[in-house]
C-alpha positions in Angstrom: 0.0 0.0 0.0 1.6 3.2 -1.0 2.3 5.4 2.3 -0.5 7.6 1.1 -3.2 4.7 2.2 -1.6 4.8 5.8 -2.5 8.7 6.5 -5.4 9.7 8.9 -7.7 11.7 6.2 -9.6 13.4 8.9 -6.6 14.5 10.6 -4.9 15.7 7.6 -8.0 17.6 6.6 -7.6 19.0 10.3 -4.2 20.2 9.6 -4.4 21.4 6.2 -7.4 23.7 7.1 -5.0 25.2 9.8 -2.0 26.2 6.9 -5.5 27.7 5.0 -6.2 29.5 7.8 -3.1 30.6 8.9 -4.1 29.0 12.5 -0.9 26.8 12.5 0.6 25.8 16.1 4.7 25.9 16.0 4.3 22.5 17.9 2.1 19.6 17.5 2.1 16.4 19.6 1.2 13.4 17.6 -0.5 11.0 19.8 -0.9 7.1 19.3 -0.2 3.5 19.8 0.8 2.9 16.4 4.2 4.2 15.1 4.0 3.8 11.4 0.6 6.1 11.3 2.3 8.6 13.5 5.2 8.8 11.1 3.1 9.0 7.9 0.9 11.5 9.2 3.9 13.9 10.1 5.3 13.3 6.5 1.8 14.0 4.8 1.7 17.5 6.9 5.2 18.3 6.0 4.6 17.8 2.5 0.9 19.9 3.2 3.5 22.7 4.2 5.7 22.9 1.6 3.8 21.5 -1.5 4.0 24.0 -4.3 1.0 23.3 -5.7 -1.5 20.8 -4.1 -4.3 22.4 -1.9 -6.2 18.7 -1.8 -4.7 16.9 1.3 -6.2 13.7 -0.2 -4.3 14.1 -3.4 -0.9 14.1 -0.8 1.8 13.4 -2.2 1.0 14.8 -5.1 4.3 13.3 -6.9 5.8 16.4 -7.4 9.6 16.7 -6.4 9.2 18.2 -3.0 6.4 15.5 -2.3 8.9 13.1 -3.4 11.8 14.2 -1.3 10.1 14.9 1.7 8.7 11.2 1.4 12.3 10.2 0.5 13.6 12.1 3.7 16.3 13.8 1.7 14.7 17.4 1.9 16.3 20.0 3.5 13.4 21.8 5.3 12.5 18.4 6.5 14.5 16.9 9.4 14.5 13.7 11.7 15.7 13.0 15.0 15.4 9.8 16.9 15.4 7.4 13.6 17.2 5.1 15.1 14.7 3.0 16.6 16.9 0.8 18.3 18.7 3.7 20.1 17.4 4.0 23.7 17.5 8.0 23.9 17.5 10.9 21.5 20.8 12.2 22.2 21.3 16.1 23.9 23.4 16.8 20.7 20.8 16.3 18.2 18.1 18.7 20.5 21.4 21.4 20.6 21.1 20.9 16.4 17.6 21.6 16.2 18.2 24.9 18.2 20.7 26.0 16.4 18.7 25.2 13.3 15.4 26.9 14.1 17.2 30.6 13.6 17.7 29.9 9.6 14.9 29.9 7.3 13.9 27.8 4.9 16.5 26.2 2.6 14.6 25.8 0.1 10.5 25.5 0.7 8.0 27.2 2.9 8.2 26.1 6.3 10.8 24.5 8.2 9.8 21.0 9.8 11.6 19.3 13.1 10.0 15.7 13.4 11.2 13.5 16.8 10.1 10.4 16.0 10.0 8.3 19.4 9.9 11.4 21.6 9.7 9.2 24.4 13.3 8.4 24.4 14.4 12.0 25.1 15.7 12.4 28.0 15.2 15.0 31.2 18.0 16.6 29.8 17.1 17.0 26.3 13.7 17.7 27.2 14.8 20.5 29.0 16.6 22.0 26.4 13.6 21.4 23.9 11.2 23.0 26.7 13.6 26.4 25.9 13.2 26.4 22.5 9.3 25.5 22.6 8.6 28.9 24.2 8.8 31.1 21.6 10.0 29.3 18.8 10.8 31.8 15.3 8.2 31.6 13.0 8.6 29.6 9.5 9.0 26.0 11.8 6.9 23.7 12.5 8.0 20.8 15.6 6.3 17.8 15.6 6.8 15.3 18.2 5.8 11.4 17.8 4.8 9.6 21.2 2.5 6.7 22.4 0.8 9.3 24.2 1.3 12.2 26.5 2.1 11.5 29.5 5.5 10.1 28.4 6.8 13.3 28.6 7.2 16.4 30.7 3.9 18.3 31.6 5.4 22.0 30.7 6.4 20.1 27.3 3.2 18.9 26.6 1.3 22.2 27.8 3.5 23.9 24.8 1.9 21.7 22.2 -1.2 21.1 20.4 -2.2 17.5 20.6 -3.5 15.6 17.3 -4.9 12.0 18.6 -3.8 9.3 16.2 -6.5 6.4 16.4 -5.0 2.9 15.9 -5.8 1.2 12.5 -8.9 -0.3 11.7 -8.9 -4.2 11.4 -9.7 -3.3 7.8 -7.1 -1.5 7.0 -4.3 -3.9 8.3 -6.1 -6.6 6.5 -6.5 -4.5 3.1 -2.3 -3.5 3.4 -1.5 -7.0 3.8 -3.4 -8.4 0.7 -1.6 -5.3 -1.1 1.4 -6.1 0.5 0.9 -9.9 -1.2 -0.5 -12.0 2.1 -3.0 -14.4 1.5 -7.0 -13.2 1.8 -7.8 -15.7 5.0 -3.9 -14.8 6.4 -4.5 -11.2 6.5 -8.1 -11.3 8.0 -7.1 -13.6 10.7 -4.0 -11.5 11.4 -5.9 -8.3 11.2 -8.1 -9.5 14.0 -5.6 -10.4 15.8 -3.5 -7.3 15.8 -5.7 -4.7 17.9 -5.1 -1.8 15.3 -1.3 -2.7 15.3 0.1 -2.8 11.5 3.8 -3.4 12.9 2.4 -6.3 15.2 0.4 -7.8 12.1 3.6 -7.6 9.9 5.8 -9.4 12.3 3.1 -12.5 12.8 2.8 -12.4 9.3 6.8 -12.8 8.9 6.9 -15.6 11.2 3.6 -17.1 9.7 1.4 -16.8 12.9 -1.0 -17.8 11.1 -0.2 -21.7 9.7 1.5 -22.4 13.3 -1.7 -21.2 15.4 -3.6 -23.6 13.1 -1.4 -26.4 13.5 -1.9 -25.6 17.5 -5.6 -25.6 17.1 -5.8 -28.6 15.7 -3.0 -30.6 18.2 -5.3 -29.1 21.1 -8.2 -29.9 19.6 -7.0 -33.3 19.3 -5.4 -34.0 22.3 -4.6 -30.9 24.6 -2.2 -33.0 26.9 -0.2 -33.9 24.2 0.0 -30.3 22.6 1.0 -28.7 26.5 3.9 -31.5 27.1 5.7 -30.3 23.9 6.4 -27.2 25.4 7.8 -28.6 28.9 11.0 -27.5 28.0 10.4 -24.1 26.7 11.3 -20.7 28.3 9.2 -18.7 30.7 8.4 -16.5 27.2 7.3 -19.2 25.1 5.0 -20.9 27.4 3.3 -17.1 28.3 2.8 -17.0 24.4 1.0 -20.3 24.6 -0.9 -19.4 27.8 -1.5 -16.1 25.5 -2.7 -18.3 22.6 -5.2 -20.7 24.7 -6.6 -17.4 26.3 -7.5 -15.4 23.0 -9.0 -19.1 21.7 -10.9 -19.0 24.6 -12.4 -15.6 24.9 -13.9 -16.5 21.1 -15.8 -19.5 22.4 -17.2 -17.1 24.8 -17.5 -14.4 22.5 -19.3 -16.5 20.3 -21.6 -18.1 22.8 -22.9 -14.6 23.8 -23.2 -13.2 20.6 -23.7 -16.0 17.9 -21.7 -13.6 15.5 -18.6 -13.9 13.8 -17.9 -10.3 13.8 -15.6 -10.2 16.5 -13.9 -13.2 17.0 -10.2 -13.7 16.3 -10.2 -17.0 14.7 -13.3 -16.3 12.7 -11.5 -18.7 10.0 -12.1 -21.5 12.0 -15.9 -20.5 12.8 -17.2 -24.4 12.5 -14.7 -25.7 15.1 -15.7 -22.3 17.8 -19.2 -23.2 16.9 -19.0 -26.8 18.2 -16.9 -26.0 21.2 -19.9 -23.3 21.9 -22.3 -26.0 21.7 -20.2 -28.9 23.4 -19.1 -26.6 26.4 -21.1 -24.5 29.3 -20.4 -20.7 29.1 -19.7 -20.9 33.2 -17.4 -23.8 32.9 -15.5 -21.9 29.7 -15.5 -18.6 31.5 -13.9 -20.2 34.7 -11.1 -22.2 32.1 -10.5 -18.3 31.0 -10.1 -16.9 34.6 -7.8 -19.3 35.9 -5.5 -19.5 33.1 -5.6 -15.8 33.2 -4.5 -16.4 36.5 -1.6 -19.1 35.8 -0.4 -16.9 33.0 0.1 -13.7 35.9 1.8 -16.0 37.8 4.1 -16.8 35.6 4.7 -13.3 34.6 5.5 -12.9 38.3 8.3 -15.3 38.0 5.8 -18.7 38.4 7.4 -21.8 37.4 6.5 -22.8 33.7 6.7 -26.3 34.4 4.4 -26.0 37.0 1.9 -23.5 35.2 2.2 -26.1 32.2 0.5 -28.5 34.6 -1.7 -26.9 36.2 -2.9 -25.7 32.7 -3.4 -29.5 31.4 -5.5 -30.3 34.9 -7.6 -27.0 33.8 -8.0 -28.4 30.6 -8.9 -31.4 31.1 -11.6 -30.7 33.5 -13.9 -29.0 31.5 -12.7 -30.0 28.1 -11.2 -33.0 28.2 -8.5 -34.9 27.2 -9.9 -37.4 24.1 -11.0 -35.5 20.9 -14.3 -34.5 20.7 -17.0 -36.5 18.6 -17.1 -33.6 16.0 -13.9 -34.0 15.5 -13.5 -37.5 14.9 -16.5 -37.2 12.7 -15.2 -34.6 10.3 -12.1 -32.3 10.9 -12.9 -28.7 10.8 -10.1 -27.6 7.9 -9.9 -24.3 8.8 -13.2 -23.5 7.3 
C-alpha cells in the first residue's frame, strides 16, 4: 500500500485547514499507539506545508519533487531526530542541532519541519533544552513530536503543544495492506483481527507465519490438549506465556461466540465451525472459569511462576472442563480451517 493509504484523512484535513487559515501551532504532539501512522501522518503534513501546488490533502503526495523528497527524507526543510529505533535516547546533541537550526529559514520551501520520531526516548535533559526552545520558537518551523501518548513526557512540554490523537488502524485496513502487500486473503483477516489496530504487530506475525503455526496448534489441542502442552515442557518462561497467551485469546472466542452467535468479533473467525462446536459442546460458566484461571496461571508466571508447574496446572484445567480425548465432531469430520 503506497504510504499515502496509511494517512489519517480526517486529521490531515484537520491540519491542512489550519496552513489555510493561517491558525498553524509551532508544535504539535502526535499521539498514538501505532508508530508507522504517527510517522506517515507527520510526513503528509510536512509535505501539506511545503507542497508547491497541491491544496487537496487527499491528493498528498501529489508526486511532485518536493512530495517526493520529503517522502524520500532527503529534503532539507524536513528533518528527523530519533530514527534510530533501536537507540534507547535521543541524544542532547541532536536537541542542541535543532536549536541552532530553528534561527535559519527555509533552505529551500516554505516552512521549516523538526519531526522526533519516538519522543519518548528523550531524555530530562534534552527535554529540558527542547522546553527552551518551545517557548517562543521563530516563525517559518513547525515541531512535531511522535509519542504513544502524552504523559510520556514532561507536563510543561506537553502544555506547549497542540495534541492531534492518532487512532489505531482499523482491522480493515491492516487486512487490506496486507493483501496489497501480497499475504494471503484468510492470512490477513485472521492477522488483522488479531493485531488490535497494530500494523507493525500484524507484519511481524505475518513474517513468522502466525498464522499456519496457530492452526497447527488448534488442531493438536483440539485433538489431544495433553499432548500439545507437554511439547512445550522445556520451553522458556516466554514461550509458554505465548502459549498461555494463545489458549486465552481461543478461549475468549468461544465465549465471545456463545454470547453473541456472531462472527464479527472473533479472532479465529477462520475457524468458525470448530468455535461453533466447542460453543455447543461446552457451558459458558465452565468456559469462562477455564479463561479466569489461566488468566490467572499466566500472571503468575509473569511474576516469575514456574513454567513447568503453570504447564500442569494448565493440562488439569483443561482437562476438567474439556477434556482430554477428541471430541466427537472432530473424529466425525475435521474442521479444515473453514
Amino acid at each position: 500500500m503506497s504510504s499515502a493509504g496509511l494517512v489519517d484523512q480526517y486529521l490531515l484535513h484537520r491540519l491542512t485547514g489550519q496552513i489555510e487559515r493561517r491558525q498553524l501551532s509551532s508544535t504539535y504532539l502526535f499521539t498514538g499507539p501505532e508508530s508507522e501512522k504517527n510517522k506517515q501522518l507527520a510526513i503528509a503534513f510536512a509535505q501539506a506545508l511545503n507542497c508547491p501546488r497541491t491544496e487537496r490533502p487527499e491528493a498528498l503526495p501529489c508526486g511532485c519533487t518536493v512530495c517526493r523528497r520529503i517522502e524520500a527524507g532527503v529534503h532539507p526543510d524536513v528533518m528527523w531526530y530519533g530514527t534510530d529505533e533501536e537507540s534507547n535516547a535521543i541524544k542532547i546533541s541532536q536537541v542542541r542541532e535543532f536549536r541552532s537550526l530553528l534561527a535559519l529559514k527555509p533552505f529551500e520551501g516554505k516552512v521549516k519541519v523538526f519531526i522526533f520520531n519516538g519522543a519518548e526516548r528523550l531524555s530530562s535533559e534534552a527535554q529540558n533544552a527542547l522546553l527552551k526552545s518551545l517557548e517562543e520558537p521563530p516563525r517559518g518551523n513547525a515541531i512535531v513530536l511522535l509519542v504513544p501518548q502524552a504523559n510520556v513526557l514532561f507536563d510543561t512540554v506537553v502544555s506547549r503543544a497542540l495534541e492531534i490523537k492518532v487512532p489505531p488502524f482499523k482491522t480493515e485496513e491492516i487486512r487490506n495492506i496486507l493483501v496489497e502487500e501480497g499475504a494471503a486473503e484468510k492470512e490477513s483477516e485472521f492477522l488483522a483481527r488479531m493485531a488490535q489496530g497494530k500494523l507493525a504487530r500484524a507484519r511481524e506475525a505475518l513474517q513468522e507465519g502466525w498464522f499456519h503455526t496457530k492452526n497447527q496448534w488448534l488442531d493438536s489441542l483440539v485433538k489431544n490438549p495433553i499432548a500439545f502442552l507437554d511439547q512445550f515442557g522445556e520451553s522458556s518462561r516466554g514461550h509458554i506465556s505465548v502459549v498461555l497467551a494463545f489458549l486465552l485469546e481461543w478461549l475468549r472466542d468461544v465465549l465471545v461466540f456463545e454470547v453473541s452467535g456472531e462472527s464479527e468479533f472473533l479472532v479465529h473467525a477462520d475457524r468458525i465451525r470448530l468455535i461453533e462446536s466447542y460453543a455447543e459442546r461446552y457451558p459458558f460458566d465452565s468456559v469462562l472459569e477455564l479463561f479466569e484461571r489461566i488468566e490467572e496461571i499466566r500472571k503468575a508466571l509473569r511474576d516469575y511462576g514456574n513454567q513447568k508447574l503453570a504447564l500442569t496446572q494448565t493440562q488439569i484445567l483443561w482437562g476438567k472442563v474439556v477434556g482430554n480425548d477428541p471430541p466427537p465432531f472432530i473424529l466425525k469430520k475435521p474442521d479444515g480451517g473453514g
